[in-house]
LUMLO-136996 format. One record per atom (N, C-alpha, C): x, y, z. Coordinates in steps of 0.1 Angstrom, whole numbers, plus 5000, padded with zeros to 4 digits. Layout:
XYZ;...
# end
This chain:
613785885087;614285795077;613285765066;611785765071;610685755060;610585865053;610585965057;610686085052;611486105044;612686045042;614086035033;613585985021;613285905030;612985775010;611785765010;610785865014;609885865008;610386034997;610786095005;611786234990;612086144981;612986054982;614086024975;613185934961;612685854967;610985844955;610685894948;610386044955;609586124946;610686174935;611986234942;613086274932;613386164925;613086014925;613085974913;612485964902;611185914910;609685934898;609386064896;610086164894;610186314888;611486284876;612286274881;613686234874;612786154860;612386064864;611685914856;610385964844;609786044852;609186154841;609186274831;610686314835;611386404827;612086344819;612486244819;613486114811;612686074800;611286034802;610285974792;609786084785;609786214790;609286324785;610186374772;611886374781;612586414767;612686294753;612286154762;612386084753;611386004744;610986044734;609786044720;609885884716;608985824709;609285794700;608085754688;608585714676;607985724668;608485604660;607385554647;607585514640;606985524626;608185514617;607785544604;608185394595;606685364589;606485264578;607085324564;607885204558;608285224544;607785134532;607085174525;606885084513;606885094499;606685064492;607285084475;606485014463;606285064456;605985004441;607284884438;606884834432;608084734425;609484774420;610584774425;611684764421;611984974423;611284984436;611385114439;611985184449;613085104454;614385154463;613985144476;613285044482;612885044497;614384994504;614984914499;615984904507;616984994510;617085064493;618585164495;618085314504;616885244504;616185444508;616185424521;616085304532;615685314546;617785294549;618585264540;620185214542;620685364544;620285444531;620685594532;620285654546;619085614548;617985714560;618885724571;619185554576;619985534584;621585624585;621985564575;623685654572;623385784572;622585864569;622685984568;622386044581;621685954592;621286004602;622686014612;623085864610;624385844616;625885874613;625685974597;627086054595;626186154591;625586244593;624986344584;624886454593;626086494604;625886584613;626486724602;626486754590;627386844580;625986954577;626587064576;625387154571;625587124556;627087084552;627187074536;626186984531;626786834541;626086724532;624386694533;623886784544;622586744545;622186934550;622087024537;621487144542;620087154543;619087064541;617987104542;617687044557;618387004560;617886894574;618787014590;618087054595;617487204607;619087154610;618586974623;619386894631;620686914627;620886914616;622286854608;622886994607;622087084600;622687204594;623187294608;622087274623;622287354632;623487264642;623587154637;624487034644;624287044656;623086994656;622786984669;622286774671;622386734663;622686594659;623986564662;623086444680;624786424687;624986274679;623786164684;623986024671;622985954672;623285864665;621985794665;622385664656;622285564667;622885394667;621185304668;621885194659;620985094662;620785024676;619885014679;619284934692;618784844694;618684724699;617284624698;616384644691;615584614684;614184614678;612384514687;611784624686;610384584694;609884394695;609884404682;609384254679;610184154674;610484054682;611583944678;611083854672;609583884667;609083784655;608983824643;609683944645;609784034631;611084024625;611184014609;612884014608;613684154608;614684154611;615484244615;616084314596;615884394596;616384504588;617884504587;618384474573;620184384577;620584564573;620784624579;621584724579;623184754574;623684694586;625084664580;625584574569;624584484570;624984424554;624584444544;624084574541;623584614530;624284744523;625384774539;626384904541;627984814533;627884704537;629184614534;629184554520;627584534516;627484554498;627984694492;627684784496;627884914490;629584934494;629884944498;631684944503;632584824500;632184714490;632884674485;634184704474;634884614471;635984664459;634784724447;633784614443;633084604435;631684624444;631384754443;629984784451;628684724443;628284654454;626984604452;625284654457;624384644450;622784754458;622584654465;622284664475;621684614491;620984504484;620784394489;619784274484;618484324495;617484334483;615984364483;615684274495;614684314504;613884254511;612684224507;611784074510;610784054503;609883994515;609984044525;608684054536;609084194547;608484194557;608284274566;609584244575;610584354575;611284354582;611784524592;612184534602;612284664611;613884654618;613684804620;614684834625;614884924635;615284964646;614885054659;616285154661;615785314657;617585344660;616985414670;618085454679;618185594696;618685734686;618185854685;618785954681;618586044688;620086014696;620686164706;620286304700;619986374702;620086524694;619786644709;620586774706;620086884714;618886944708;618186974717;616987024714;617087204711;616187244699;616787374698;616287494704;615387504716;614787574722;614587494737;615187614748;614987544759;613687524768;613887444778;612387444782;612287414797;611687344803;611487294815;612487194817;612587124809;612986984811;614586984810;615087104810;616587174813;617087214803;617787324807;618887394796;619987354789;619587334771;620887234768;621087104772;619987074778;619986924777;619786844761;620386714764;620086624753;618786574750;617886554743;616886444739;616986334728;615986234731;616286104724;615086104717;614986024707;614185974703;614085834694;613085754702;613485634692;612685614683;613285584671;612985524660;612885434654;611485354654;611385244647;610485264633;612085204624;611285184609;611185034605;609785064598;609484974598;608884924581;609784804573;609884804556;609084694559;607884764545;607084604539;606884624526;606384494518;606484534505;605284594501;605184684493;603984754484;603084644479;603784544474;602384414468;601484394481;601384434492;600784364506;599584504507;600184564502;599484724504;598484734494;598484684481;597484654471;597084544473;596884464487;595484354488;594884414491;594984534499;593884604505;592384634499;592384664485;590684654477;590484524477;591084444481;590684324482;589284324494;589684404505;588784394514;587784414510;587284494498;585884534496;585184464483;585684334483;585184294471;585084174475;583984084472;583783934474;584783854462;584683724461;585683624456;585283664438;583983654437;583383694424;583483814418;583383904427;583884014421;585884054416;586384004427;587383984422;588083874411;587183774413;587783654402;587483774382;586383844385;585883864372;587084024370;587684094382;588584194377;589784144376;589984014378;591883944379;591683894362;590283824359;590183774348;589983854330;589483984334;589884064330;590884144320;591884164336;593184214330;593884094326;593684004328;594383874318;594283884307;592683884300;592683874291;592883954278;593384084283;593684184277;595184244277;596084264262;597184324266;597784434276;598884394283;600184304282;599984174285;599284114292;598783994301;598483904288;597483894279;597283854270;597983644269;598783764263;599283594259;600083564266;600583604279;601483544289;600483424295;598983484298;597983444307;596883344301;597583304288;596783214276;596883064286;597983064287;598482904290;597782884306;597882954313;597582934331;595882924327;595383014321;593482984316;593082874314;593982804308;593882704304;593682544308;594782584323;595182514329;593982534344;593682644342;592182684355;591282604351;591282624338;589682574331;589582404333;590782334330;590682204334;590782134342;590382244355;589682174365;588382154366;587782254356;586482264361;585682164352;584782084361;583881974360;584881814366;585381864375;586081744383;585981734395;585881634403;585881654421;586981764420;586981854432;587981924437;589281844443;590581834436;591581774439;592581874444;592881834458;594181964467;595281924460;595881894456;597081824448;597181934433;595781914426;596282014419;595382124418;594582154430;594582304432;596182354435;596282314443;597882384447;598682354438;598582294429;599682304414;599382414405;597582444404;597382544396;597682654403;597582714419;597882864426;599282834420;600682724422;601582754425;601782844405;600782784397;601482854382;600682944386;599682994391;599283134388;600083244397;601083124408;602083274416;603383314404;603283214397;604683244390;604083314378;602983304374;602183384363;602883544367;602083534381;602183684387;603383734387;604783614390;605383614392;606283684377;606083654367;606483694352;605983844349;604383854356;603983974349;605384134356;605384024369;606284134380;607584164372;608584044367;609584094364;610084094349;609384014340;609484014331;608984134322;607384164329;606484264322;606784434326;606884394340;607284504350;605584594356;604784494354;603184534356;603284534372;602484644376;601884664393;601084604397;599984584389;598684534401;598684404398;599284344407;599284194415;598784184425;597584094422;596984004435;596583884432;596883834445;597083874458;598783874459;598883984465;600683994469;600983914476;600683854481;601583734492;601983614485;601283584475;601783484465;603283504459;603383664456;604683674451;605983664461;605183684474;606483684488;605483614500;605383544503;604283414508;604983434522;606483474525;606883434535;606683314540;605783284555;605683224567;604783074558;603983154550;602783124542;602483024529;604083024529;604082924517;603782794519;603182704509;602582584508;601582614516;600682684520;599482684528;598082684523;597182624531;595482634520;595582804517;595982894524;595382984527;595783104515;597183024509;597683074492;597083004482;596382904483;595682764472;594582844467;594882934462;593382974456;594083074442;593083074434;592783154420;592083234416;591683294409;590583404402;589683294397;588683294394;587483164386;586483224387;585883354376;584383374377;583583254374;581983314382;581283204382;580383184368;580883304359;580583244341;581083184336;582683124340;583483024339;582982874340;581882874352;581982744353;580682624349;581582514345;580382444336;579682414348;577982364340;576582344346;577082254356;577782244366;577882084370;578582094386;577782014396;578281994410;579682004413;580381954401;581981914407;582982074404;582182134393;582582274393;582482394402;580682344404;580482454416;581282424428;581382264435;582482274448;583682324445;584582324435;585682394431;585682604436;584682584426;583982744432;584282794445;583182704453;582982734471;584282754474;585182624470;586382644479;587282664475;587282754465;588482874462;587683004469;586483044469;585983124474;586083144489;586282994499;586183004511;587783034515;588882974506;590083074509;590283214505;589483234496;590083374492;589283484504;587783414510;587883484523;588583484530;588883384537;589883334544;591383444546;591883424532;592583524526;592483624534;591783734525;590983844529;591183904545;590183814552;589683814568;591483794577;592183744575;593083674583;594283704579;594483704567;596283744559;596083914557;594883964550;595284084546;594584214560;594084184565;593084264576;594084224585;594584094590;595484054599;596884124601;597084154593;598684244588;598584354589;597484444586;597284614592;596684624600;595984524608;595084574622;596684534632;597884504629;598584444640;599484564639;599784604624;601184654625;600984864618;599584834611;599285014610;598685084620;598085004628;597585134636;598485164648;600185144649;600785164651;601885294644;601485294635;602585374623;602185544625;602985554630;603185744629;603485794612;604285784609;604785844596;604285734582;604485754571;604585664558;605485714549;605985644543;606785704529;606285574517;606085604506;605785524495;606185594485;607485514478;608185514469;607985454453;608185564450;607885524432;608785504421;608685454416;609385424400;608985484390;608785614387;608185644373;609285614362;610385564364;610985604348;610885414343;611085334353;610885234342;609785214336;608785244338;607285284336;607285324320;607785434323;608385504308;608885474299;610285364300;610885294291;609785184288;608685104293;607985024291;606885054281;606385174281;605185194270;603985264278;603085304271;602085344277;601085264289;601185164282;599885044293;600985004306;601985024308;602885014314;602585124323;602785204320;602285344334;601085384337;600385354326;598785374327;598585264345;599685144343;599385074352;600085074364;600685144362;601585194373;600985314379;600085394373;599185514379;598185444388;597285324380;596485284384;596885224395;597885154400;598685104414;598585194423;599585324421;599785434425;598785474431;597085464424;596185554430;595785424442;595585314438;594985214450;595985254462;597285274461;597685274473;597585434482;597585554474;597185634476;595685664485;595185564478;593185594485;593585514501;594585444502;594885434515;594985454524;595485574520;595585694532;594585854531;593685804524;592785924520;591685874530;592085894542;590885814555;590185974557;588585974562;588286014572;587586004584;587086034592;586985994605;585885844602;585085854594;583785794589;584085704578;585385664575;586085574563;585685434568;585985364555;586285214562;587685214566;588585304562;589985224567;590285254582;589885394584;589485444600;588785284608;587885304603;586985194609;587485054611;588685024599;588884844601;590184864606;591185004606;592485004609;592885094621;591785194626;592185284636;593885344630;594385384623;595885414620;595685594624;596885624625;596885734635;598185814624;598385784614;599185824601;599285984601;599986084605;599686214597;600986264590;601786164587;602686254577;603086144565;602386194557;602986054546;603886154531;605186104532;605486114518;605685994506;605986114492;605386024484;606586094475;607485984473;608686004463;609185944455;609386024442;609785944433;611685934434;611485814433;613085724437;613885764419;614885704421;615985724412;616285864402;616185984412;616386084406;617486144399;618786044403;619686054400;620385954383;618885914378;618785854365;618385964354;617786124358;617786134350;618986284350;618786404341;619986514343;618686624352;619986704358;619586744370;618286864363;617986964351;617487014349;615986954348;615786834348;614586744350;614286704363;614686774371;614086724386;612586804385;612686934378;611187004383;610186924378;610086874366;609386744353;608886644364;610486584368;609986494374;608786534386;609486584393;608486654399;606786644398;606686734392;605386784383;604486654381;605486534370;604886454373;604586364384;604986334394;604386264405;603086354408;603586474408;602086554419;600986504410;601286494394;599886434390;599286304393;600286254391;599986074400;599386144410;599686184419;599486214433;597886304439;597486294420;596486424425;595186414428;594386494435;593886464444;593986394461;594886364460;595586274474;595586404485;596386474479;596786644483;595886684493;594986704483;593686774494;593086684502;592886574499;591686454504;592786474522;594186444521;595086444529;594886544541;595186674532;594886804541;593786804549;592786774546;590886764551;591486684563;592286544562;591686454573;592986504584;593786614583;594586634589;596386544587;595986514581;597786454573;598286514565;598986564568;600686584557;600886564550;600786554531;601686494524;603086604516;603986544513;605086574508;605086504494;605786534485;606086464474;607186534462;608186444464;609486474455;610386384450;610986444440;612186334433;612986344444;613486204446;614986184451;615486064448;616786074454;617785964446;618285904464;617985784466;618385774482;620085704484;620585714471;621785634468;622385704456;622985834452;623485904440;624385774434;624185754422;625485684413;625685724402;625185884399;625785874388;626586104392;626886164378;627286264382;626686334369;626486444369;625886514355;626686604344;626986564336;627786604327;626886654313;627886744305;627386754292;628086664279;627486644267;628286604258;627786674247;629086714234;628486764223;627686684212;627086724205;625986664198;625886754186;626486704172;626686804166;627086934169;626587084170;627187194170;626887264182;625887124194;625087174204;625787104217;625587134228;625987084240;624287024243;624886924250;623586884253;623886774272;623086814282;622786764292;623186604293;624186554299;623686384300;624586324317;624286224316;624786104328;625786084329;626686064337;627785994336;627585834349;627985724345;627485644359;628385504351;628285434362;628385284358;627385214354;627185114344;626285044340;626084914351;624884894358;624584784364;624984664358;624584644345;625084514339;626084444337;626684544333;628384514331;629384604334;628884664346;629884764349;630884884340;630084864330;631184984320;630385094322;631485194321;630985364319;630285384310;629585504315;628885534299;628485684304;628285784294;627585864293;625985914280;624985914289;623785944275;623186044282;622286074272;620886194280;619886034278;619186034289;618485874290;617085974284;616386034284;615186104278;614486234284;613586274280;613186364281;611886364293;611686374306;610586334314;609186434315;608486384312;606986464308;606486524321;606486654320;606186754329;604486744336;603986584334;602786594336;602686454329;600886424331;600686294324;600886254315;601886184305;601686164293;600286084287;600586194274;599286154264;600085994252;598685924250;598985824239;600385834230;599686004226;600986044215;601686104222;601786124235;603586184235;603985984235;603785924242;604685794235;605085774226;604285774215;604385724201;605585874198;605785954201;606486064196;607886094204;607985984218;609085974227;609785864229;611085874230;611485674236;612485734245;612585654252;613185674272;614285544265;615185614277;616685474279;617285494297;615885494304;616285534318;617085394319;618285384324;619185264324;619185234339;620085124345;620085104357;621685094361;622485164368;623285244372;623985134384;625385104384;625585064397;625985164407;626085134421;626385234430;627785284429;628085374432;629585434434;630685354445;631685394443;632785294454;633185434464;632785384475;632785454485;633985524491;634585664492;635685694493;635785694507;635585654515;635485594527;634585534533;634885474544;633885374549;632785494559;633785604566;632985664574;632185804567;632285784551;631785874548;630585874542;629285994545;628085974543;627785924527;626685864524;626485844514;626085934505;625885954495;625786034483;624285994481;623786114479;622386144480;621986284471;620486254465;619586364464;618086394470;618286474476;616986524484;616886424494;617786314502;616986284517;617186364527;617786484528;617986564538;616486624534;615586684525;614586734523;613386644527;613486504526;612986374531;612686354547;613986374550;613886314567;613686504575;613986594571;613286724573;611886694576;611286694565;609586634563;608986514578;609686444574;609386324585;609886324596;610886374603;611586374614;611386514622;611786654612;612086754616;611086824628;609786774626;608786824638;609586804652;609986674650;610586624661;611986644667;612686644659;614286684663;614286844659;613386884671;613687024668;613987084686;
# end
């Protein structure tokens, strides 16, 4: 009888080992530049995974084309202190009478799917059996990912690069009135009342440059999405070089203790956030905006490159980095895509193209050395528009057809011409962009995949190792 169930044991915990063997998992981190499709791109990820068993609709993806993708449903999620990723309700925006884009997320939220799939080569672990793999993604915002040079810079050193770009256009004269408002604190006791009156105008300063200006480098990011954090000492702080401040005791304490939060800061909010949640992350994706960049002007993208490369040097670790050293992250496949490819006509995808990899350059190699992956391409994680021609005098010429986000009327244009590379001063001055913003399409069924460019080439890249 011992003999029995002492077998029957072992045929379990064999059973129990082969089970965890077929069954993987992984997780892949999503984040974004400003107003750069984090939500519609992890909404698509999902739907395409969970209707995308078609060789038509998703040919570049092995799983899908070989149909060997049995499904793949949401499940519980790891951490119940983390917010949950509204999936379906961002599916029930888009399938409206009047389709709506998923309402943005503006902290760290996750989502955990099971994806059933046959595996396409047999093995030990049985013939034609099924494997799983779970999938936890996991969305934060891009502003959280540019504190990170924060880590290597004391309060002074940063007060004198925040103060800076203020004082120079586009910032200029938005950033006239909040200087002003810094400056008259200084030569007073330190008053918490209106320290925290001046952070809360310098979050909304930041706050203007984000949506009004459409500028990237914002810090500190938490100011603009504070979450958990709002009203705290630990946001009560400002830029204030110390050439700023008059000869006098009540200035310098002001000093110290904007300095002792912005360590504070530093040590606890921004080191705190990727020592918990990156050196967990298998995969990355970070998503770009180059066209409204474009319609903005030069110092507009110049600043949007300059974003681009801080979050870039992110992931340019080697064994002997500080980021190795302060984050242990175990990252080897990162892509890097430019979003709304479906804004411009389709003969502009190579352009677009081209240009990211310059954004991108150097990343490439630094990547390859430390043994990571990168990918990088236009895609559209939500198609809304369709490509048509119109005449133009005696010529045909390339253009859009889509809904207008604003007011929902049709339209057709060629929105511009996208620079096959970095633009120079003068191609500006010699170009003008009308990349527009597009509402989503009305969905000709509820069970049907979403309309897409290039995520089947996307989740190929990120997943395909695995679902093979």
């Amino acid at each position: 009888m011992e003999l029995k169930q002492a077998a029957k044991q072992v045929v379990q915990s064999a059973n129990t080992l082969i089970e965890r063997a077929r069954s993987q998992q992984l997780t892949l981190a999503v984040t974004g530049l400003s107003r750069s499709g984090k939500t519609a791109f992890i909404t698509s990820l999902i739907n395409q995974l969970q209707q995308g068993n078609s060789a038509e609709h998703m040919p570049l993806l092995d799983v899908a084309r070989q149909r060997r993708l049995i499904s793949a449903k949401q499940v519980a999620q790891p951490h119940l202190d983390v917010a949950s990723f509204r999936y379906l309700s961002g599916l029930r925006s888009l399938s409206g009478v009047a389709p709506e884009w998923p309402k943005a997320t503006d902290t760290i939220s996750e989502v955990r799917l099971e994806i059933c799939f046959r595996p396409k080569h047999k093995s030990w672990l049985g013939s034609g059996d099924s494997s799983k793999l779970l999938l936890d993604i996991v969305d934060y915002p891009g502003e959280w990912l540019l504190d990170l040079p924060m880590l290597q810079m004391d309060f002074q050193q940063w007060s004198e690069q925040q103060w800076q770009l203020m004082e120079q256009a586009p910032r200029a004269e938005a950033a006239a009135r909040w200087i002003t408002e810094a400056e008259g604190l200084l030569g007073r006791e330190p008053d918490d009342d209106a320290i925290h009156q001046c952070a809360d105008s310098y979050a909304a300063l930041l706050k203007h440059f984000k949506d009004q200006l459409g500028l990237s480098l914002l810090q500190p990011g938490r100011l603009l999405m504070p979450g958990e954090l709002v009203g705290t000492p630990a946001l009560a702080f400002f830029p204030m070089p110390q050439q700023r401040l008059l000869n006098e005791p009540a200035s310098e304490a002001l000093w110290q203790l904007l300095s002792a939060r912005y360590e504070y800061y530093v040590n606890h909010v921004v080191k705190g956030f990727f020592k918990r949640f990156f050196r967990h992350f298998d995969r990355q994706v970070v998503l770009v905006d180059c066209l409204q960049p474009l319609n903005e002007g030069a110092a507009h993208f110049r600043e949007m490159q300059q974003a681009l490369t801080q979050v870039m040097s992110c992931f340019q670790y080697g064994k002997q980095g500080w980021w190795r050293q302060l984050f242990e992250p175990k990252i080897d496949r990162l892509l890097v895509a430019a979003t709304k490819a479906d804004h411009v006509t389709n003969e502009q995808f190579d352009a677009l193209g081209k240009l990211l990899a310059e954004l991108c350059q150097g990343a490439e190699s630094q990547a390859l050395d430390n043994d990571i992956q990168i990918q990088h391409q236009p895609l559209a994680s939500i198609r809304s528009t369709r490509f048509g021609h119109v005449k133009q005098g005696s010529q045909t010429i390339p253009a859009l057809k889509g809904l207008r986000l604003s007011d929902g009327k049709p339209i057709t244009l060629f929105p511009g011409q996208v620079p096959a590379g970095l633009p120079s001063e003068a191609f500006f001055a010699q170009h003008s962009f009308d990349f527009v913003d597009f509402a989503p399409p009305a969905r000709q069924s509820d069970y049907a995949p979403l309309p897409h460019i290039g995520m089947d080439k996307a989740i190929e890249f990120l997943l395909g190792d695995v679902l093979k």
